[in-house]
Residue frames relative to the residue before (quaternion, step in Angstrom):
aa qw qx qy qz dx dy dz
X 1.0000 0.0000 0.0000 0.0000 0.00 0.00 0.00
X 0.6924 -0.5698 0.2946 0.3304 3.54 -1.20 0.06
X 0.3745 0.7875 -0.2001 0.4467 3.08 2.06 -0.29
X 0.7189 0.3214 -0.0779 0.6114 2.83 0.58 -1.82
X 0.6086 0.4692 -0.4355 0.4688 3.88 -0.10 -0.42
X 0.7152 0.3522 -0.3432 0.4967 3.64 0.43 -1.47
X 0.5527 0.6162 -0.3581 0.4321 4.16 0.79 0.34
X 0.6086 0.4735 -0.3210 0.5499 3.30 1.04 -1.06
X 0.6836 0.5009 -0.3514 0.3978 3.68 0.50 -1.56
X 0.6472 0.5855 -0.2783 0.4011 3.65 0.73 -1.19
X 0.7399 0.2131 -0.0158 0.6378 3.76 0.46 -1.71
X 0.4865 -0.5665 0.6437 0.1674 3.96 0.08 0.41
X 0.9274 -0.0540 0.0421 0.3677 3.48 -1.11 -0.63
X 0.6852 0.3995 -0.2188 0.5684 3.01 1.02 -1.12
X 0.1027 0.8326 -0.4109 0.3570 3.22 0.94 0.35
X 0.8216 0.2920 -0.0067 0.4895 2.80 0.34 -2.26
X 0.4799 0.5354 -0.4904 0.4925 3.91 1.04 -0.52
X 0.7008 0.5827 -0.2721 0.3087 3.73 0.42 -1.43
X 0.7014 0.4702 -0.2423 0.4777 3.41 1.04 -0.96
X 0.6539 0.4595 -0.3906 0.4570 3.75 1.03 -0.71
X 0.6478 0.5805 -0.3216 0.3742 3.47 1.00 -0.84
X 0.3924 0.6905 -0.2890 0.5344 3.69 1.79 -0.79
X 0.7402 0.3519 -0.1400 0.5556 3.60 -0.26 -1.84
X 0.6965 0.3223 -0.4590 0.4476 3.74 -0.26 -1.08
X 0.6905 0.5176 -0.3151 0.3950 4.03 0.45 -0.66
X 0.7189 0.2650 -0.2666 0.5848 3.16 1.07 0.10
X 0.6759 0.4451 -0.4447 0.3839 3.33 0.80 0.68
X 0.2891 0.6376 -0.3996 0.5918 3.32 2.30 0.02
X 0.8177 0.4368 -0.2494 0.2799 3.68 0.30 -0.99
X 0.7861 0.3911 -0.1202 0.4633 2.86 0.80 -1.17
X 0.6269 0.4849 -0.3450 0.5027 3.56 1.28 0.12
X 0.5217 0.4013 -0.4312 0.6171 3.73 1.37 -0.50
X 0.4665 0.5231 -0.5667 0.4331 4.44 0.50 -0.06
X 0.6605 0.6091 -0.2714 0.3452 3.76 0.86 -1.67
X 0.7095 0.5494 -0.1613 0.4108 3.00 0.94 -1.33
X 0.6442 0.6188 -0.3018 0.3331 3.37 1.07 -1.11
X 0.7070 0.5290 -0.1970 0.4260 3.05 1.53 -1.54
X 0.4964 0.6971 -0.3260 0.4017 3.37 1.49 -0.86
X 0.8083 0.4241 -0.1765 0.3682 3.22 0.85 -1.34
X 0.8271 0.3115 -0.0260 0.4671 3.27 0.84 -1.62
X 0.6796 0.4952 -0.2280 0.4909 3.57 1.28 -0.81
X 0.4744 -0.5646 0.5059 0.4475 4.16 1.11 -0.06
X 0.2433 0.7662 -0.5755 0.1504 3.34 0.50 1.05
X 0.4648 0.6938 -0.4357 0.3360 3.60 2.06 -0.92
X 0.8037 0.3879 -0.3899 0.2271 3.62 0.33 -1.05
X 0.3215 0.5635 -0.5265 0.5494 3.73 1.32 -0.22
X 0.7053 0.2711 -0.5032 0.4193 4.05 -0.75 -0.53
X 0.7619 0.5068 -0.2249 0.3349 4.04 0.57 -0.87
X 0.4094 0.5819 -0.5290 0.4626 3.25 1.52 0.10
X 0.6449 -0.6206 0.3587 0.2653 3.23 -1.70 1.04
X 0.5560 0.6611 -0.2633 0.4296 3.45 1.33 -0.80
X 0.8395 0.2912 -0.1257 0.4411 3.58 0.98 -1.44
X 0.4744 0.6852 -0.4303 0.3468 3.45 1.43 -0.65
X 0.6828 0.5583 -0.2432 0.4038 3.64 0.74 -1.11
X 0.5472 0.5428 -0.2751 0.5747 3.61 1.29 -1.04
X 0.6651 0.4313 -0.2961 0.5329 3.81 0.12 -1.54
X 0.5509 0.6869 -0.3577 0.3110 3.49 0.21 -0.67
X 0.7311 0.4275 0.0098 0.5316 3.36 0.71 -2.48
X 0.6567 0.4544 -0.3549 0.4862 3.39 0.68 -0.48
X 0.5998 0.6190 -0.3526 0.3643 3.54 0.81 -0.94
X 0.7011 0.3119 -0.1286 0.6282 3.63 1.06 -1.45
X 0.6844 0.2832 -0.5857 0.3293 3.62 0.36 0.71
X 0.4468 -0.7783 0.3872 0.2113 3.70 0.83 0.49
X 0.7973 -0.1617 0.1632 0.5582 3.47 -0.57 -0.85
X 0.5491 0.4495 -0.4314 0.5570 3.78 0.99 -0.02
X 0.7312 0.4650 -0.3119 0.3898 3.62 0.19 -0.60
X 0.6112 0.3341 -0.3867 0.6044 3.70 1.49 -0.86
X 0.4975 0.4203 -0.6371 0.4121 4.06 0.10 0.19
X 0.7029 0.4151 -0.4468 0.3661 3.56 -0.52 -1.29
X 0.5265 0.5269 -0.5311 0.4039 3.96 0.72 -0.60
X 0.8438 0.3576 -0.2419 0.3188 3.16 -0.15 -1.40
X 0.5488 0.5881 -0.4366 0.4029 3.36 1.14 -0.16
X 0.4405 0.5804 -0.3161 0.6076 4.00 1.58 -0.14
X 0.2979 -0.6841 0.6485 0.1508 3.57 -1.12 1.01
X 0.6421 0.4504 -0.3165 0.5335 3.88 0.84 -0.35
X 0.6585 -0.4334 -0.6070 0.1009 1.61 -1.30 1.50
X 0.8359 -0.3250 0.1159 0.4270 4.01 -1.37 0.41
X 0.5856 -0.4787 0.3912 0.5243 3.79 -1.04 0.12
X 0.7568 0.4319 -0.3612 0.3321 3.51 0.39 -1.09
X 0.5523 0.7031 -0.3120 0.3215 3.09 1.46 -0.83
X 0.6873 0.5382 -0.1063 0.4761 2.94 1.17 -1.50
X 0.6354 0.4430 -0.3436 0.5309 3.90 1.29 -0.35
X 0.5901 0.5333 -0.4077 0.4485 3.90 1.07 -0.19
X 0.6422 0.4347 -0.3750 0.5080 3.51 0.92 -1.48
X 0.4957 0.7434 -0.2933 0.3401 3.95 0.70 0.03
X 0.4795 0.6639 -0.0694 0.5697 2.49 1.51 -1.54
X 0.7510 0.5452 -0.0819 0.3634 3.12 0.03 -1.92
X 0.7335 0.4814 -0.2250 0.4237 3.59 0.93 -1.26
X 0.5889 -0.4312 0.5714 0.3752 3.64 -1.34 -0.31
X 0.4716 0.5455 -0.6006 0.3455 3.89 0.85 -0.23
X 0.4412 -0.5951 0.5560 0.3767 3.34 -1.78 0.42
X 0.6945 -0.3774 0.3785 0.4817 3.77 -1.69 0.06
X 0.5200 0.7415 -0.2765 0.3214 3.18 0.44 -1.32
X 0.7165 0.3530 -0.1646 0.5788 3.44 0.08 -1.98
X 0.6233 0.5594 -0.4291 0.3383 3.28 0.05 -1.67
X 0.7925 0.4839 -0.2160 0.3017 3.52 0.20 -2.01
X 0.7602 0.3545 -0.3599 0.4084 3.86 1.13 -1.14
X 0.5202 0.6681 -0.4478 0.2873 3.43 1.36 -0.81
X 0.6771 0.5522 -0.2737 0.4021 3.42 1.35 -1.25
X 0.6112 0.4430 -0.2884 0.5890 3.60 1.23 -0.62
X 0.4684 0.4039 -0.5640 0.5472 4.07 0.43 0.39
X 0.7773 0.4460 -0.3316 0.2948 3.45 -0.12 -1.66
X 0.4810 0.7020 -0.3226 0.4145 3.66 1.14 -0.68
X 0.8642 0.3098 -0.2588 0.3004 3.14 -0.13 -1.65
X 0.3749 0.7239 -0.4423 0.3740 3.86 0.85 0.19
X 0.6145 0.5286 -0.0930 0.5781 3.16 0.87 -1.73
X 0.8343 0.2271 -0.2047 0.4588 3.74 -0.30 -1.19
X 0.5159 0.5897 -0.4748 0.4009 3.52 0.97 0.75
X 0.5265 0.6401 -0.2333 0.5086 2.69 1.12 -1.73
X 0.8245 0.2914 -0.3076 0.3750 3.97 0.04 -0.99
X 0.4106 0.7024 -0.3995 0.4224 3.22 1.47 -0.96
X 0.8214 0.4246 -0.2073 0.3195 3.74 0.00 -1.51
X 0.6003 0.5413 -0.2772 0.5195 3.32 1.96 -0.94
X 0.6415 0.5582 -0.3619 0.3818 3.39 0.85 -0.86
């Protein structure tokens, strides 16, 4: 995003430390948001609908390979993607390193431009 880039240019290297620490922080957030709804708001029956149960499912047993290939998909948005996280049966854990692999490609990439 322009954020991050306008971060790399600003902080050089650390740049790139700054930007993972950004994204992982908003995926801490916005997936404990996912979760909330899961739990307290009647998120369970959205995982039991016949359509999503099967999806929530596959994603579960691909673990930290399965949350990369997500993020490697612009659709739907990063935050967007950390809520529907939330939302799923994945654990924090997976969810959290799978997101910090899929990052560090990207926050190189700007790092070096910056």
């Amino acid at each position: 995003s322009v954020l991050n880039l306008a971060c790399a240019m600003v902080f050089s290297y650390w740049g790139i430390l700054y930007a993972l620490i950004g994204g992982m922080l908003n995926t801490a957030v916005y997936f404990a948001a996912g979760h909330y709804v899961r739990h307290y708001q009647g998120g369970k029956k959205l995982l039991t609908h016949p359509k999503v149960a099967p999806v929530d499912k596959k994603l579960k047993q691909a673990g930290i390979a399965g949350i990369v290939l997500l993020h490697m998909f612009p659709v739907p948005s990063f935050s967007g993607m950390n809520f529907i996280g939330g939302l799923s049966s994945v654990n924090f854990t997976v969810f959290f390193l799978g997101t910090f692999i899929a990052l560090i490609p990207g926050a190189l990439a700007r790092g070096l431009v910056g």
